[in-house]
C-alpha positions, 0 to 999 in steps of 0.5 A: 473526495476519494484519493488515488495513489499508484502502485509500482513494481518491476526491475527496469530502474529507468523505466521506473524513475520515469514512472514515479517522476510522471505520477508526481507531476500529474498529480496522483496522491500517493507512490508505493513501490513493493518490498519483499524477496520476490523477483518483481521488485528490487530491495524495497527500502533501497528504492524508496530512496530514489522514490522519494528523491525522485518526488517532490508532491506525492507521498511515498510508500512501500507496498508493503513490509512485512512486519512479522519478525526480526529476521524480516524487518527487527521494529528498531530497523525499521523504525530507523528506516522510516525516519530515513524516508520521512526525511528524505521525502520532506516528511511524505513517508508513510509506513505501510505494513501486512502481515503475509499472505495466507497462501502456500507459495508465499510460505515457501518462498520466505522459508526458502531463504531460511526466514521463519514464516509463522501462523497468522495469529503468531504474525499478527502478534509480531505486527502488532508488537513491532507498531508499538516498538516503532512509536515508541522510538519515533518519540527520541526518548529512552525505551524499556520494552517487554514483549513477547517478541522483543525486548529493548532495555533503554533504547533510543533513537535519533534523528525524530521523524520530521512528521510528529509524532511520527509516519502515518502507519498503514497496515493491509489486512483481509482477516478477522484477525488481522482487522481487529489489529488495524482497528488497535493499532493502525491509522490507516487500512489497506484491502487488496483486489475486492470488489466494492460489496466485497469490501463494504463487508470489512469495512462494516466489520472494521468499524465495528471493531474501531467503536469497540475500542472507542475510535470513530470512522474518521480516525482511519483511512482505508484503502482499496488495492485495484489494477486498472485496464483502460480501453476504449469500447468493448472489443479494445476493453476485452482485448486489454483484460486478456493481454492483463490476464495472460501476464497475470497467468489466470483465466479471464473468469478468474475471481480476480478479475471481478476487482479490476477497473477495466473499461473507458476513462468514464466506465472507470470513474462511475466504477470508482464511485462504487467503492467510494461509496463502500467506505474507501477513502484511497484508492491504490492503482496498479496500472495494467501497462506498467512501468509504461505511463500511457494508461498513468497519463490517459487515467490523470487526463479523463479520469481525475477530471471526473472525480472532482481533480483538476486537469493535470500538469503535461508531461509534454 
């Protein structure tokens, strides 16, 4: 059975308490919030605390860090800060990292702030690295580490996650490079804005390279970042994609919008069976109202019912 998380973002800190305390009582699995120096979020790691005091059911997550360097997040920092969330949530805290996106603007904007933004391979490398330092001081014991990117001589940490032997660790990735690091080092893989064919393609890639490295299929969860557009009927439904296009400022032909899962209550449970059916075992959604929760509490009354969920607890 697939499970179905939600993605947030935005600026307005009321709006976004109400959002997260809505998503929980209705019974989504997962709550991520983004991080990164963008103006559409807050300080991610910041929020997560608020996140996590906010919920007491869904586990929590930023969407995502990036993991490329010390300037971005040193691994001690953010093994540090993870152990913060684990137990501010009760042990609910996964860590979901990427590498950066490989596209001009994100570059400029990291670099912008006198923050080295590497080549993809250099990226990759670090993440990988940084996963490696992170378990190991998840663990409480005494680190000695020489890498080529960081080297720890008898570091320790404390307190230990309340998770054993630590979080979960995610790692979004689209690359043949980036998948042969989740396939090393993940427990989780996360794609973004595919379409199911899309996404069987990777995953038939991923799972060859998890059986390079003696791993089965069930020893990795992986995840599908999708926006949903909800609307009746096809006027109300084609109105809604160029509301959700304007804000996004692309054209309605836009590839983009191939992913998104617009359309009834029962149009997008059929659609969601797709990637199901793909290889997804999460589904990651950013609602198109959002931080509004009319379209959060529509998908948790007619969607969720379809897809095996019972009917949710009412927010009224």
């Amino acid at each position: 059975m697939i499970s179905i998380g939600v993605q947030t973002w935005g600026t307005d800190v009321v709006a976004l308490r109400r959002l997260w305390t809505a998503a929980d009582r209705l019974g989504y699995a997962r709550i991520a919030y983004g991080d990164g120096l963008g103006d559409f979020t807050h300080d991610g790691w910041t929020m997560l605390g608020a996140l996590a005091s906010l919920t007491s059911r869904a586990r929590v997550a930023h969407a995502v860090t990036y993991a490329f360097g010390a300037a971005a997040h040193h691994p001690s920092w953010l093994a540090k800060r993870a152990v913060a969330a684990d137990h501010l949530s009760g042990g609910r805290f996964d860590l979901r990292l990427a590498v950066g996106a490989e596209d001009i603007a994100t570059a400029a904007l990291w670099r912008a702030h006198d923050i080295a933004y590497p080549d993809a391979a250099s990226r990759i490398a670090a993440l990988e690295e940084s996963v490696t330092v992170v378990r190991a001081l998840w663990s409480g014991e005494a680190v000695d580490h020489q890498g080529a990117h960081y080297r720890l001589r008898g570091a320790r940490l404390a307190p230990r996650p309340v998770q054993q032997p630590g979080p979960p660790v995610w790692v979004a990735a689209m690359g043949p490079r980036a998948l042969g690091a989740v396939a090393r080092c993940a427990d989780g893989w996360e794609a973004s804005y595919v379409t199911p064919e899309d996404f069987a393609g990777r995953w038939a890639r991923l799972h060859a390279l998890l059986r390079e490295h003696g791993r089965g299929e069930t020893s990795l969860r992986r995840s599908v970042e999708l926006d949903v557009v909800l609307a009746d009927g096809r006027a109300a439904t084609e109105a809604a994609l160029a509301r959700f296009c304007a804000r996004r400022r692309i054209a309605r032909d836009h590839p983009f919008v191939a992913s998104v899962l617009a359309g009834s209550p029962a149009t997008v449970a059929e659609r969601i069976a797709a990637w199901e059916a793909a290889g997804a075992t999460d589904l990651m959604l950013g609602f198109a109202d959002t931080p509004a929760t009319a379209m959060l509490e529509t998908f948790a009354a007619r969607v969720l019912p379809r897809l095996g969920r019972p009917r949710p607890v009412s927010l009224r």
